[in-house]
C-alpha positions as CSV (number, residue, x, y, z in Angstrom):
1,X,0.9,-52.0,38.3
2,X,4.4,-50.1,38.4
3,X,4.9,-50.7,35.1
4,X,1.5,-49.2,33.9
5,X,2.3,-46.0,36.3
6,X,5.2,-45.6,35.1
7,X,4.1,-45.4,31.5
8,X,1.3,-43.2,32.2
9,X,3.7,-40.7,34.2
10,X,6.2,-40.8,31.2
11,X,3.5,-40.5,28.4
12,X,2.1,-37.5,30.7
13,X,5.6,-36.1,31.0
14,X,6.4,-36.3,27.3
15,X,2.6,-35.1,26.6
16,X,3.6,-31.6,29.0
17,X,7.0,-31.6,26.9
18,X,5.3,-31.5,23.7
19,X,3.1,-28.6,24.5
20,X,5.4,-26.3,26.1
21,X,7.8,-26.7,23.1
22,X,7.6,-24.4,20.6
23,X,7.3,-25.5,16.7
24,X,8.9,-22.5,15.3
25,X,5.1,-20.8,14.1
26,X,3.4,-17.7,15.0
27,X,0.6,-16.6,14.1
28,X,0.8,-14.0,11.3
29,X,0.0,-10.4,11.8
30,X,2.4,-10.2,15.2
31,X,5.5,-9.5,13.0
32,X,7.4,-7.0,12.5
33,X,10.5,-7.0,10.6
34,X,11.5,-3.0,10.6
35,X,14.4,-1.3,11.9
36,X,13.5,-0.3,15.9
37,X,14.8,3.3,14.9
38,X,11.4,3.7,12.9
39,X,8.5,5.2,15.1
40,X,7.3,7.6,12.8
41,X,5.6,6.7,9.4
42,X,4.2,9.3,6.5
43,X,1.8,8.4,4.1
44,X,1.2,11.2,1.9
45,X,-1.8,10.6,-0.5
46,X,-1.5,8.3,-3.1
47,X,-1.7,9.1,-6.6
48,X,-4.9,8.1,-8.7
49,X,-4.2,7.3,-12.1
50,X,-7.6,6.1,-12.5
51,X,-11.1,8.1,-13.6
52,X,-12.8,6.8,-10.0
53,X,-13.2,9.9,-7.9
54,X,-11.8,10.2,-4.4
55,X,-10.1,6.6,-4.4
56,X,-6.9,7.6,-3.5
57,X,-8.3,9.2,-0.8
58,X,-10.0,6.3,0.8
59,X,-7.1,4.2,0.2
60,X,-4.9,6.1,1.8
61,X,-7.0,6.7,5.2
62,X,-7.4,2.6,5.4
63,X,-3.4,2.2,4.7
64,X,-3.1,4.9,7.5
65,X,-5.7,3.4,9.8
66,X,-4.2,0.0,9.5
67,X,-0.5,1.1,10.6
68,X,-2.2,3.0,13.6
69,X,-4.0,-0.1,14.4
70,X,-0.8,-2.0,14.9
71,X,-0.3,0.1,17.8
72,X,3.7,0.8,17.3
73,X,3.6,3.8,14.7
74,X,2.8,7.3,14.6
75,X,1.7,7.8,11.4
76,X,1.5,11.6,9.2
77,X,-0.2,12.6,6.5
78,X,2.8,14.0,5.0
79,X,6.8,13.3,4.5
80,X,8.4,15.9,7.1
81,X,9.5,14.3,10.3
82,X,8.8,10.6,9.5
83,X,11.4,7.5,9.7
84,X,10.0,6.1,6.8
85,X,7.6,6.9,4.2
86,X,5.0,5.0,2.2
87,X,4.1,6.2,-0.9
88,X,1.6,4.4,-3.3
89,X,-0.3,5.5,-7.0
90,X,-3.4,3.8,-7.6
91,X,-2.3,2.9,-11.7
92,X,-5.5,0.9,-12.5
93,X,-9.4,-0.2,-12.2
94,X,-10.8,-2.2,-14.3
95,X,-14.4,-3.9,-14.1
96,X,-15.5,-6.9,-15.4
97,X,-18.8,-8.9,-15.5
98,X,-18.6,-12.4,-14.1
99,X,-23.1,-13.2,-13.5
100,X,-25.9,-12.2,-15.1
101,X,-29.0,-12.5,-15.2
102,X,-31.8,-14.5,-17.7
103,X,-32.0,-11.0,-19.7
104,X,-28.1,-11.5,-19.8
105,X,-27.7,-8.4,-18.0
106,X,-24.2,-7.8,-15.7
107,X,-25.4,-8.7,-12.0
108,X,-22.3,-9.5,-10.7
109,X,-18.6,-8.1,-11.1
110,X,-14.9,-8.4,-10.6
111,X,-12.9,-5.5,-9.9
112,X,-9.4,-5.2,-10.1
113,X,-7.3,-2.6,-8.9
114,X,-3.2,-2.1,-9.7
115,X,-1.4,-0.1,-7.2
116,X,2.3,0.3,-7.2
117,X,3.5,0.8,-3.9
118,X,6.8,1.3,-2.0
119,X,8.0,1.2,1.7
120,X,11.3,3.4,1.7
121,X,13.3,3.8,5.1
122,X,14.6,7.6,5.2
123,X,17.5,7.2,7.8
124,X,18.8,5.0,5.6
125,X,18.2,6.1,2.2
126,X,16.8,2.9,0.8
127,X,13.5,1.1,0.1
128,X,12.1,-1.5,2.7
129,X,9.9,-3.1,0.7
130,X,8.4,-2.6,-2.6
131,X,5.7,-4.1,-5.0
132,X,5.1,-2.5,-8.6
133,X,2.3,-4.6,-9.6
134,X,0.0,-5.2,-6.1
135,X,-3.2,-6.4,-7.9
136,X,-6.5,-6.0,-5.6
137,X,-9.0,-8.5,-7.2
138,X,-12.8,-9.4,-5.8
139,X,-16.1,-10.1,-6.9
140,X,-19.4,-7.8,-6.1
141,X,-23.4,-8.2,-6.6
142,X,-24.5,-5.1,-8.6
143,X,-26.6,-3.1,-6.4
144,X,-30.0,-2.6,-7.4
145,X,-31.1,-0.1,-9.9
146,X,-27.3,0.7,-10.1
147,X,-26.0,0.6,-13.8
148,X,-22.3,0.1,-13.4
149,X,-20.7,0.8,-17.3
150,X,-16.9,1.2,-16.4
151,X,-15.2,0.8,-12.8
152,X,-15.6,4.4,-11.9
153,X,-19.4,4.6,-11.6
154,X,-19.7,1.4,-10.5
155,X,-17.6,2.1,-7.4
156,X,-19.1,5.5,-6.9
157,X,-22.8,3.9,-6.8
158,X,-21.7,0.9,-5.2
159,X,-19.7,2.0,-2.0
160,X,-19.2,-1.1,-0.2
161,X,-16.8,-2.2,-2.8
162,X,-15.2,0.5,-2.8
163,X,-14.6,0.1,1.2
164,X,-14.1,-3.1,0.8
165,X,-11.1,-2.9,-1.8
166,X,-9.6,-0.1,0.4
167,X,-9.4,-2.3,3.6
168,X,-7.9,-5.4,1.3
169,X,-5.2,-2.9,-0.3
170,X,-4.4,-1.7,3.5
171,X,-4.3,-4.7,5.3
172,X,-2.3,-6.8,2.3
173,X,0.0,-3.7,2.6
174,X,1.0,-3.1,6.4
175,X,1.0,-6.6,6.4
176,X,3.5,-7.2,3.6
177,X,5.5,-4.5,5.0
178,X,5.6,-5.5,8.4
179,X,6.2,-9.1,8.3
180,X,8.7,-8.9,5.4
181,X,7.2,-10.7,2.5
């Protein structure tokens, strides 16, 4: 009976070791790779190279929003006063039909959007992080009654892609940004 106790006290013990030992994972989104001296972020309003009205501006606010949500940053609208700046251009939408219906008309989409994008410490003079071709890509139902012909009336009628792409581009961007990828 010793010899069973004894086992079960030892597999117990290594059991209790196991879990309180850490692998070497965390859970993603907790990162943060950026110099401690930077508190204060600007995000001035991306460009729009694109014909699709107001995207830049939505962009932006969601790329803003998700660095507030983080909870470490103070984040301005403009360049003046911050520790580091973000600055993005919106360089391209494109649409393309993926469903369609038994009159073979579009009923579903793909939307891409190209951004070029770039995370640039001031203090230091040099860029953070950086991507030149972010590509944004997901599928959408056409609404109803909507008749999307290129990317700029289809996200102006159809407004939850257009949110939709805007929270992808922010959280792919704070996240790239913040946990150094």
């Amino acid at each position: 009976m010793r010899a069973i106790g004894r086992r079960a006290a030892l597999a117990c013990l290594v059991v209790v070791a196991m879990a309180t030992s850490g692998c070497g994972y965390t859970l993603s989104g907790r990162g943060n790779f950026l110099p401690s001296y930077i508190k204060v972020i600007g995000i001035p309003i991306f460009a729009n190279n694109t014909s699709v009205y107001d995207l830049e501006q939505q962009v932006t606010q969601r790329v803003r929003t998700e660095f507030l949500g983080r909870g470490r940053y103070q984040v301005l609208g403009v360049t003046d006063g911050a520790d580091a700046v973000l600055s993005g251009t919106i360089a391209g939408v494109s649409l393309e039909p993926s469903g369609f219906n038994e009159n073979n008309q579009a009923t579903r989409y793909i939307v891409r959007v190209q951004l070029k994008v770039e995370f640039k410490d001031v203090k230091a003079n040099k860029v953070i992080w950086e991507n030149g071709s972010l590509e944004i890509v997901d599928e959408y139902d056409l609404s109803t009654g909507t008749g999307a012909l290129d990317a700029s009336a289809f996200l102006g009628q159809n407004r939850a892609a257009a949110d939709r792409i805007s929270d992808t581009v922010a959280r792919r961007t704070v996240s790239s940004i913040l946990e150094a990828f």
